[in-house]
C-alpha positions in Angstrom: 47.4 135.8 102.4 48.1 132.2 103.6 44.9 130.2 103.9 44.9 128.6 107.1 42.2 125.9 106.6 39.9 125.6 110.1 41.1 123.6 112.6 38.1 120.5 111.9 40.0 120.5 107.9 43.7 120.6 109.1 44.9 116.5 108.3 46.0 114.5 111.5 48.9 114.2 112.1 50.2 110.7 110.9 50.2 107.8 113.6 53.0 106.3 115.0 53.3 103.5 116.6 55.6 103.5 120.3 59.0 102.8 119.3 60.5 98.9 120.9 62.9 100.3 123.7 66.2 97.5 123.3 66.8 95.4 126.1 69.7 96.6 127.9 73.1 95.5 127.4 74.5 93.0 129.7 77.5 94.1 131.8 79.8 92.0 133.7 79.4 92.9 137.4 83.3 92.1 137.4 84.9 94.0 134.6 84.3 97.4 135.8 84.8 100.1 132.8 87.0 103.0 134.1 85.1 106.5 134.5 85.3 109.0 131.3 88.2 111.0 131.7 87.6 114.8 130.9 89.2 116.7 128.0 92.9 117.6 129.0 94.1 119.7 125.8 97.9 118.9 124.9 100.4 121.0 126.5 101.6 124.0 124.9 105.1 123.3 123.2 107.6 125.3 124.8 109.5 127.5 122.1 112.9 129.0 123.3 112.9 132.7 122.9 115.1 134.0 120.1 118.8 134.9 120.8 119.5 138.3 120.9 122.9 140.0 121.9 122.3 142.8 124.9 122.5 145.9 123.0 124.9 147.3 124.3 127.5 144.8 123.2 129.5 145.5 120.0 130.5 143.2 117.0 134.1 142.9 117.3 136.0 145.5 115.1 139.1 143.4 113.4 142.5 145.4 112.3 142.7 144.7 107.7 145.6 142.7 107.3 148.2 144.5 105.7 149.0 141.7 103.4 147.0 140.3 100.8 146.7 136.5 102.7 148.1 134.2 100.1 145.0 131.6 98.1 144.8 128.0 99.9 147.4 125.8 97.8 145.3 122.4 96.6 146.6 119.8 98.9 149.0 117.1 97.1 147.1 113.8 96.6 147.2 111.3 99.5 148.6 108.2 97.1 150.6 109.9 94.1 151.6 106.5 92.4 150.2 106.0 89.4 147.4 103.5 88.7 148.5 99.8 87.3 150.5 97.0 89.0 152.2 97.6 92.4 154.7 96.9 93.0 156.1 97.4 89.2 154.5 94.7 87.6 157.9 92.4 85.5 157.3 89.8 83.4 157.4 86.1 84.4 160.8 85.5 82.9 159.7 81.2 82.2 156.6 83.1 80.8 159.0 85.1 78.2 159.7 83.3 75.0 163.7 83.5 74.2 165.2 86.2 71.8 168.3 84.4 70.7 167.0 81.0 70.4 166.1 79.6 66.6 163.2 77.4 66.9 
């Protein structure tokens, strides 16, 4: 078993000395510091409920078309002129060195 040692062996306990209260601190008698608010938790965010149709309305039934619908036709291109100079580009005529001319 545990030896409890009498109570004339048991060590004292050790000495402390009284702990130096600090001096209070110094509030302005003019600024007064609001009160503590209590704990307000957020609100709850609101989540709209799921749309669901009544039941009792059906999805609307539509007729097959009887003819095969024909496939989208590619759209022509907006500017269909081809890329270089526009208008036509001609040649400076001055620019031109002359054909039937001997040098």
């Amino acid at each position: 078993p545990n030896y409890n040692p009498p109570r004339h062996e048991k060590p004292m306990p050790k000495y402390q000395p009284p702990h130096e209260k600090l001096p209070p601190v110094y509030k302005s008698p003019y600024v007064k510091t609001p009160p503590p608010q209590a704990y307000h938790p957020p609100p709850p965010i609101y989540h709209h409920p799921p749309f669901h149709p009544p039941p009792h309305v059906k999805p609307p039934v539509y007729e097959t078309p009887l003819a095969k619908v024909p496939q989208m036709k590619k759209p022509t291109r907006y500017n269909t002129r081809p890329f270089g100079h526009y208008p036509p580009y001609k040649k400076n005529p001055i620019m031109t060195p002359l054909k039937n001319v001997a040098y």
